[in-house]
ROSE-4610 file (N, C-alpha, C; in Angstrom, 1 decimal, always signed):
// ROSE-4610
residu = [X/X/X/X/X/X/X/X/X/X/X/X/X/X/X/X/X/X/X/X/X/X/X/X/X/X/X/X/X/X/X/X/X/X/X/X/X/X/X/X/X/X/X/X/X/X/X/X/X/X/X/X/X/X/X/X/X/X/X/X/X/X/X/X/X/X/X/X/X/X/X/X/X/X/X/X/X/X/X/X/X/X/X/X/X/X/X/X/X/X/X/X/X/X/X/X/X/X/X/X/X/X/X/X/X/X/X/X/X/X/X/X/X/X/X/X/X/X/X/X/X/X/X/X/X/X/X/X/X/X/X/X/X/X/X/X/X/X/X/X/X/X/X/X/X/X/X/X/X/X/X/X/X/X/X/X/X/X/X/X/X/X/X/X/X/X/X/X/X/X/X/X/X/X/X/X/X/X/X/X/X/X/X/X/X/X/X/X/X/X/X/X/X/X/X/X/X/X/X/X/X/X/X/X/X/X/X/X/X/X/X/X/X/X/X/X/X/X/X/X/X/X/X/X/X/X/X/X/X/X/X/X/X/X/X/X/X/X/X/X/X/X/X/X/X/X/X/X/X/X/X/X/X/X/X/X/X/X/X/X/X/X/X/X/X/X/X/X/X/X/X/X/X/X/X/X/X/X/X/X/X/X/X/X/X/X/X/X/X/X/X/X/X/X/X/X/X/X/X/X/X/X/X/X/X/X/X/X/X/X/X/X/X/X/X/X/X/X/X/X/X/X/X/X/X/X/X/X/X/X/X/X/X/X/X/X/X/X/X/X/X/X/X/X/X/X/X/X/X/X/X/X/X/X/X/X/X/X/X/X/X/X/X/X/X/X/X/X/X/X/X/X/X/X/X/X/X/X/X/X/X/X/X/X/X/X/X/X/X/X/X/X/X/X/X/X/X/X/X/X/X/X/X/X/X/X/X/X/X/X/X/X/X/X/X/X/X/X/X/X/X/X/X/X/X/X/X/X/X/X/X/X/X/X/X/X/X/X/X/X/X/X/X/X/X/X/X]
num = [1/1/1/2/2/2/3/3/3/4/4/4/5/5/5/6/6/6/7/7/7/8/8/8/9/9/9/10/10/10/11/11/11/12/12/12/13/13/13/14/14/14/15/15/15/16/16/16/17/17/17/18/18/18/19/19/19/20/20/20/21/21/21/22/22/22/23/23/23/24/24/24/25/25/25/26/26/26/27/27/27/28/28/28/29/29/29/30/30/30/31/31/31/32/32/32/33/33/33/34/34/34/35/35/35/36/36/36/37/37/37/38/38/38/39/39/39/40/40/40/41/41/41/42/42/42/43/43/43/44/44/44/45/45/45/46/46/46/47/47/47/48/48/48/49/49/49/50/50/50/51/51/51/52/52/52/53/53/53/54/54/54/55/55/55/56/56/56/57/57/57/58/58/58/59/59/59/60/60/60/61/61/61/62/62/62/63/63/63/64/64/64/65/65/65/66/66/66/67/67/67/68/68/68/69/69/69/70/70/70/71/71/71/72/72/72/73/73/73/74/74/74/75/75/75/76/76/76/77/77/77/78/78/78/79/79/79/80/80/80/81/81/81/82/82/82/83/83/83/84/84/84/85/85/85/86/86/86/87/87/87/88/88/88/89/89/89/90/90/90/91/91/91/92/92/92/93/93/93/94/94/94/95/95/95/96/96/96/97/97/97/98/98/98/99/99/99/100/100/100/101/101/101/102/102/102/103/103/103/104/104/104/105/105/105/106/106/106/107/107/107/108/108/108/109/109/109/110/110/110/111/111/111/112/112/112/113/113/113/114/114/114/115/115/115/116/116/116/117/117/117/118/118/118/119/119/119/120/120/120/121/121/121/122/122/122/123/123/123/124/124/124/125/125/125/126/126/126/127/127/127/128/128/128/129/129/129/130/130/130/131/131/131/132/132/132/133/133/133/134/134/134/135/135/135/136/136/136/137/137/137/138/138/138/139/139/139/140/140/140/141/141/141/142/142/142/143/143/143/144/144/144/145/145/145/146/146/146/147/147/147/148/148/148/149/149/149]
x = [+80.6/+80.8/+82.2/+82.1/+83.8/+84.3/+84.9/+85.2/+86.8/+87.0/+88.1/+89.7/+90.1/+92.1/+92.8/+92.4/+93.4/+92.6/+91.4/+90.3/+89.8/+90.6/+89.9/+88.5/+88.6/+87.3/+85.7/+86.2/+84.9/+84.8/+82.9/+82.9/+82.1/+82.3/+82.5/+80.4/+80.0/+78.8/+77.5/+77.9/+76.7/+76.7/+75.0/+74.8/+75.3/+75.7/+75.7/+77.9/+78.3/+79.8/+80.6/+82.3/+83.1/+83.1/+82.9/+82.5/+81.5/+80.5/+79.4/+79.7/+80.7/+80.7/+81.7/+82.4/+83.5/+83.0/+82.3/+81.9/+82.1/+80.8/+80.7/+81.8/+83.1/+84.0/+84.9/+85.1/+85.6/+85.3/+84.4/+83.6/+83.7/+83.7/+84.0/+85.4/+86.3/+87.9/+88.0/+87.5/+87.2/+87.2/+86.3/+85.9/+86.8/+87.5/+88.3/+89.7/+90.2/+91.2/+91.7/+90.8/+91.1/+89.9/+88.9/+88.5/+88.6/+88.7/+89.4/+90.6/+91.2/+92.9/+93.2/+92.9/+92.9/+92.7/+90.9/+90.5/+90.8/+91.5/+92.1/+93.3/+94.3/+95.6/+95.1/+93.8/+93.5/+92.7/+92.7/+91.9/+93.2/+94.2/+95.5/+96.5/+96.3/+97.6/+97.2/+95.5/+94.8/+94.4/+94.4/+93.5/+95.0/+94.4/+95.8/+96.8/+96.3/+97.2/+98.3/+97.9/+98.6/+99.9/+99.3/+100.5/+100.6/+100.7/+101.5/+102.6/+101.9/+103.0/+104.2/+103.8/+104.7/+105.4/+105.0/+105.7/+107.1/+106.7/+107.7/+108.4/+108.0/+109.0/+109.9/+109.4/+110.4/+111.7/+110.7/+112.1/+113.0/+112.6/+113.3/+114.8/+113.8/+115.1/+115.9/+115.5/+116.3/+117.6/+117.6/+118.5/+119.1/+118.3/+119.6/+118.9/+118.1/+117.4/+116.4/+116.1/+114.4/+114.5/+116.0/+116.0/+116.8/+117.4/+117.9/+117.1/+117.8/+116.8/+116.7/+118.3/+118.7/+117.4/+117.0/+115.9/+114.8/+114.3/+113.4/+112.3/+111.0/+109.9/+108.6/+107.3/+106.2/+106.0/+106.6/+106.3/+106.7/+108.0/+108.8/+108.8/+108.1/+107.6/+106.6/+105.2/+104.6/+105.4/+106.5/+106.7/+107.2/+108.1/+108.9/+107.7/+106.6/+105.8/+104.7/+104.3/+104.3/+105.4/+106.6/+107.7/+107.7/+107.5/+107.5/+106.1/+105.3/+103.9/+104.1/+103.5/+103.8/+104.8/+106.0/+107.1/+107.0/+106.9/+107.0/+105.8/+105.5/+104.0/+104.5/+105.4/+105.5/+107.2/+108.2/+109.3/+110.5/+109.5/+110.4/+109.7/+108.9/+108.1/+108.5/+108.4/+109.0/+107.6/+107.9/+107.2/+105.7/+105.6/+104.5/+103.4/+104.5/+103.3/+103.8/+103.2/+103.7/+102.6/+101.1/+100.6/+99.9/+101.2/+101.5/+101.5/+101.7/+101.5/+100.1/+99.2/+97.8/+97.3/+97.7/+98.2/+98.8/+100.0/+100.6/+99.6/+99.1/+98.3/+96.9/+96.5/+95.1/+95.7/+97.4/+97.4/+97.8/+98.5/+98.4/+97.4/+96.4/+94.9/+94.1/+94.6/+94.2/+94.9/+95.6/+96.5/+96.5/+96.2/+95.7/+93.9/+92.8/+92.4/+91.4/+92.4/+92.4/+93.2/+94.1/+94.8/+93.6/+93.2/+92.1/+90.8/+90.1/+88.9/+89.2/+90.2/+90.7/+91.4/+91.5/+92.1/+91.7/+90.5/+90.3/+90.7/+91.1/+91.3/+92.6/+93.3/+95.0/+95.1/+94.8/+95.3/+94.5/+93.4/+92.3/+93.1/+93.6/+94.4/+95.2/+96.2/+97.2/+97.0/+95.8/+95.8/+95.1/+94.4/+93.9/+95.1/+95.8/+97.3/+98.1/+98.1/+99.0/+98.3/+97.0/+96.0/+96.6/+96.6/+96.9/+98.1/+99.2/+100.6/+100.8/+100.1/+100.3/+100.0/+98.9/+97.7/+99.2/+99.5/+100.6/+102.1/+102.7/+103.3/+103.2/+102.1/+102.0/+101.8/+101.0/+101.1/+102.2/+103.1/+104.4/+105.1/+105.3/+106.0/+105.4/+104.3/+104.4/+104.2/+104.1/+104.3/+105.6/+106.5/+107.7/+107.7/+107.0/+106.4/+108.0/+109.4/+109.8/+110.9/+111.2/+112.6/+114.4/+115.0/+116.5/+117.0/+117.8/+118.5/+119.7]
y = [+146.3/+145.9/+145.5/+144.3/+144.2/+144.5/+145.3/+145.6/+144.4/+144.9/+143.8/+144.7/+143.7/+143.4/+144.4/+144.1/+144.5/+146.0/+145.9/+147.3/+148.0/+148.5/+149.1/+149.8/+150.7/+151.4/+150.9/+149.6/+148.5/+148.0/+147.6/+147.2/+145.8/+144.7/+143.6/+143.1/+142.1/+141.8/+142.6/+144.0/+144.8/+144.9/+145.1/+144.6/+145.7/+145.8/+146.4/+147.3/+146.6/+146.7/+145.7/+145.8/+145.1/+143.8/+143.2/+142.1/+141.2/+141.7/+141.3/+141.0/+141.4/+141.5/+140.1/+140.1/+139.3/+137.5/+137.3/+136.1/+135.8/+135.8/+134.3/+134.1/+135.3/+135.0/+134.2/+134.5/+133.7/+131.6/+132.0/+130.2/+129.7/+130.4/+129.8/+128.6/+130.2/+129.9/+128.9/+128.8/+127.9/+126.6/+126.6/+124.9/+124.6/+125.5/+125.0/+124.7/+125.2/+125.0/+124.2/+124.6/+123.7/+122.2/+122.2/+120.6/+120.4/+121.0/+120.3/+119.8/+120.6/+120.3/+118.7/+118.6/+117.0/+115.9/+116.4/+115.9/+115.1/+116.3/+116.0/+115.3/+115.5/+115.4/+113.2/+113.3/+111.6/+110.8/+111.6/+111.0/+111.0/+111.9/+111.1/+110.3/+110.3/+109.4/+108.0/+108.0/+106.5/+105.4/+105.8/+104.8/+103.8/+102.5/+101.1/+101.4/+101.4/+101.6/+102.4/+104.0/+105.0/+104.7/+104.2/+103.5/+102.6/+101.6/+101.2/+100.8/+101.6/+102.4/+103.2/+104.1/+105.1/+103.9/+103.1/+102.2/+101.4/+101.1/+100.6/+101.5/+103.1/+103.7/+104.1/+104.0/+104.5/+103.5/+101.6/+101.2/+101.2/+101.7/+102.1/+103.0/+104.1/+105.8/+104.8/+104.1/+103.3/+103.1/+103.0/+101.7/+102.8/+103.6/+104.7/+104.5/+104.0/+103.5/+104.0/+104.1/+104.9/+105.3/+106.2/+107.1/+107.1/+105.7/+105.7/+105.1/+105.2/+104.7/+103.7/+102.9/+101.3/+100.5/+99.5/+98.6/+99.3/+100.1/+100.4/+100.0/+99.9/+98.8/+100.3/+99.6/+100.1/+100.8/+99.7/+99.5/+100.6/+100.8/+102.0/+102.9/+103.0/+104.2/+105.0/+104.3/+104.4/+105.0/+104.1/+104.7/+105.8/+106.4/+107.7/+108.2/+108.4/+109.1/+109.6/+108.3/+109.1/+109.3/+109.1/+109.9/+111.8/+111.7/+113.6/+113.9/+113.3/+114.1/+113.9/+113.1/+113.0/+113.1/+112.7/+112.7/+113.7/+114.8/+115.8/+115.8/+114.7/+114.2/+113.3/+112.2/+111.1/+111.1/+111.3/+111.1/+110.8/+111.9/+112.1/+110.7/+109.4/+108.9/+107.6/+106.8/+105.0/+104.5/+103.7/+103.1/+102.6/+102.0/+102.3/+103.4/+104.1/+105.4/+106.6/+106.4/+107.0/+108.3/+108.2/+108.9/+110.0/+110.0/+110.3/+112.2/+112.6/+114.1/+114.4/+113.5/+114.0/+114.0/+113.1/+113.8/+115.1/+115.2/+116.3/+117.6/+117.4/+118.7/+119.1/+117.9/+117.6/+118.4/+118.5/+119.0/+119.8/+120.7/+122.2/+122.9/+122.2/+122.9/+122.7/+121.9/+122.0/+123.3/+123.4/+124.2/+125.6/+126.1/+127.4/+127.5/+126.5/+127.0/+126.7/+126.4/+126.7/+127.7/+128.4/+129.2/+130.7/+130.6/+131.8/+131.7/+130.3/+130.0/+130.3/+130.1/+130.4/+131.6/+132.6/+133.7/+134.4/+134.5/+134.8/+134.9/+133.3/+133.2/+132.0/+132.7/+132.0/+130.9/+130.7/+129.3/+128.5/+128.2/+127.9/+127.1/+128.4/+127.9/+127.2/+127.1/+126.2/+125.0/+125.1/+124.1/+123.0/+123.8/+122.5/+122.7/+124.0/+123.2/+122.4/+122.4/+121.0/+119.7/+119.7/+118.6/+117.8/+118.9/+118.6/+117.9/+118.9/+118.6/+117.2/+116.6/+115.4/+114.6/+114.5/+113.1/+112.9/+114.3/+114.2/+113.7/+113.9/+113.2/+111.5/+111.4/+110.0/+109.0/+109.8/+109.2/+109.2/+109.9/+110.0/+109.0/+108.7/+108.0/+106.3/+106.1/+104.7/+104.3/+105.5/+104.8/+104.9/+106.2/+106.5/+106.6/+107.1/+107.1/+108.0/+108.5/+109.2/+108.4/+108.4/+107.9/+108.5/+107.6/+107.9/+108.5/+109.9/+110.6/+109.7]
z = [+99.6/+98.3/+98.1/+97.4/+96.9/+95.4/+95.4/+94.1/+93.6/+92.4/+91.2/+91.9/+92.0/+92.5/+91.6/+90.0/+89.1/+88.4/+89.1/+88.6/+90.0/+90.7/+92.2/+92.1/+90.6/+90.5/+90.0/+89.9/+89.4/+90.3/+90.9/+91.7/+91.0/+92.1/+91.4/+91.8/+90.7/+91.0/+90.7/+89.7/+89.9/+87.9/+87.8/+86.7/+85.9/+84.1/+83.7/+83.7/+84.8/+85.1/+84.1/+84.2/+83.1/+83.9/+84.7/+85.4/+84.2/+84.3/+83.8/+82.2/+81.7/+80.3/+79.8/+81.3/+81.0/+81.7/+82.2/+82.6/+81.7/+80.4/+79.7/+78.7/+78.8/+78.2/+78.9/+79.8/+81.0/+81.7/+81.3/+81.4/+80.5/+79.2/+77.8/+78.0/+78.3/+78.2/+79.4/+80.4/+81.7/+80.9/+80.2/+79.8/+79.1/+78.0/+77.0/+77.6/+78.5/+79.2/+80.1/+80.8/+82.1/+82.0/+81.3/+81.1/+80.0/+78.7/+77.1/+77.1/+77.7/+77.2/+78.0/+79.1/+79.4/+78.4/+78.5/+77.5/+76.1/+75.7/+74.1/+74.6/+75.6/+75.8/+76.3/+76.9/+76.8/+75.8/+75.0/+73.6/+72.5/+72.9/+72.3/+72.6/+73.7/+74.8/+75.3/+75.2/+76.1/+75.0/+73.4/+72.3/+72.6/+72.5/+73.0/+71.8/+71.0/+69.5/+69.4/+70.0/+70.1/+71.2/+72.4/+73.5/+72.9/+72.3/+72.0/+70.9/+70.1/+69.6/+70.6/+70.7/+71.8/+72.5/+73.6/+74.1/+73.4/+71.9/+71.4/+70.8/+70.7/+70.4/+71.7/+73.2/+73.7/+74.2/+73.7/+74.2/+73.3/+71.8/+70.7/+70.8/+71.5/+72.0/+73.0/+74.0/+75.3/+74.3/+73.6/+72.7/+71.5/+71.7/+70.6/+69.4/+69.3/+67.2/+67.4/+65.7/+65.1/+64.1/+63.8/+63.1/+62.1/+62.0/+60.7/+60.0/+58.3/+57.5/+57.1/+57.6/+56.5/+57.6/+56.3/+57.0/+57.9/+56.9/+57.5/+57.4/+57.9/+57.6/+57.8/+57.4/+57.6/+59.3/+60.2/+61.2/+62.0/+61.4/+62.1/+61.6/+60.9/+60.1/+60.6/+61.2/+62.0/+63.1/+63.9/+64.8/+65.0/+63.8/+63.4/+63.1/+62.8/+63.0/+64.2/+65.1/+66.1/+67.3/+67.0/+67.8/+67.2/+66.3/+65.2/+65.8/+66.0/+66.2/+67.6/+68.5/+69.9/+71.2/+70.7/+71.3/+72.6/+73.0/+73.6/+74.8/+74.6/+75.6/+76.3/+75.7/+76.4/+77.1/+75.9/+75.9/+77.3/+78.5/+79.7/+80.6/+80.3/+80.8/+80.8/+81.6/+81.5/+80.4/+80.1/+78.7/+79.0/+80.4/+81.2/+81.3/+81.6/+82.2/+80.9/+79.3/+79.0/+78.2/+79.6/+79.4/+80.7/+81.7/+82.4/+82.3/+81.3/+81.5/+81.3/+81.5/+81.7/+83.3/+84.0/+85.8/+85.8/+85.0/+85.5/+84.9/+84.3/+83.4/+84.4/+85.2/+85.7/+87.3/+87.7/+89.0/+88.4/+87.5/+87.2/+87.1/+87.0/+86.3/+87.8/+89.1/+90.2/+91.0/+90.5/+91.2/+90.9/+89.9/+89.6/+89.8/+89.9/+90.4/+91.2/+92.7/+93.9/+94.1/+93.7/+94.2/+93.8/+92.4/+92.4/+93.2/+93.5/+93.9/+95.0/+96.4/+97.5/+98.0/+97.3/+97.2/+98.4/+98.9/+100.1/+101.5/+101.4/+102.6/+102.1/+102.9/+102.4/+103.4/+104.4/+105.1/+104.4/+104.1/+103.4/+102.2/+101.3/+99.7/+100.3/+101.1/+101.6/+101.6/+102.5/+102.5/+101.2/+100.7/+99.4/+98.7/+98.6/+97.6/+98.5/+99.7/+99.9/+99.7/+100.0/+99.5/+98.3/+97.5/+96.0/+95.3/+95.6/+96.3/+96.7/+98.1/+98.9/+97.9/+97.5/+96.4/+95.4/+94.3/+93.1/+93.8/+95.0/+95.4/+95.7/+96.8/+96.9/+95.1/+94.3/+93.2/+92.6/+92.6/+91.8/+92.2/+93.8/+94.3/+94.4/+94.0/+93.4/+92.5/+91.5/+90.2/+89.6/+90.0/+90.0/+88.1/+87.4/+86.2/+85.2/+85.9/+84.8/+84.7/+83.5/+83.1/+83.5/+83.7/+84.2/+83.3/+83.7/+82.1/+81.9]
């Protein structure tokens, strides 16, 4: 029998144990986490309007403007608003790739879990986190997606 890491005295898989109670809480929070949060994070980052907006706000920050008020128009109003609502999604991002923290969210959410799904067998986990690792490198490096401070 294998019993629970963090519960030695529970043994894991038998009906009527805290195992059993906690699945479908656990699957719940599974889907909402690790495939919602993408989700939502590309249903606000991918609509063309939203980039580009964002786009012209960040060659805006390039240049030091946005945030004053003289001459201000509709337009940049818009944009001062989604720099206050969004900003902290895109901001570190070249104007291109400025929906780019939805990769980086999709290899954190690879990366925890392979690290629990593999827990067994550790050369095993290694190896799909370097899997993982390799792919978010080679992609980093030709899109080269962050901005120069």
């Amino acid at each position: 029998h294998k019993y629970m890491n963090s519960e030695p005295n529970e043994r894991c898989w038998k009906s009527g144990e805290m195992q059993y109670s906690l699945v479908p809480w656990a699957s719940i929070f599974f889907v909402i986490y690790v495939l919602g949060y993408p989700c939502v994070l590309a249903c606000v980052l991918l609509p063309e309007g939203i980039r580009a907006l964002m786009f012209d706000d960040q060659l805006l920050r390039a240049q030091g403007k946005g945030w004053d008020d003289e001459g201000i128009t509709d337009y940049l109003m818009q944009l001062r608003e989604v720099r206050v609502r969004y900003a902290l999604l895109y901001y570190r991002f070249k104007p291109l790739y400025n929906y780019w923290f939805i990769p980086v969210v999709i290899r954190k959410c690879f990366l925890a879990c392979f690290s629990l799904i593999f827990r067994s067998s550790a050369s095993f986990q290694l190896a799909a986190l370097l899997l993982v690792m390799f792919v978010a490198y080679v992609a980093h490096c030709k899109a080269l997606p962050y901005m120069s401070p």
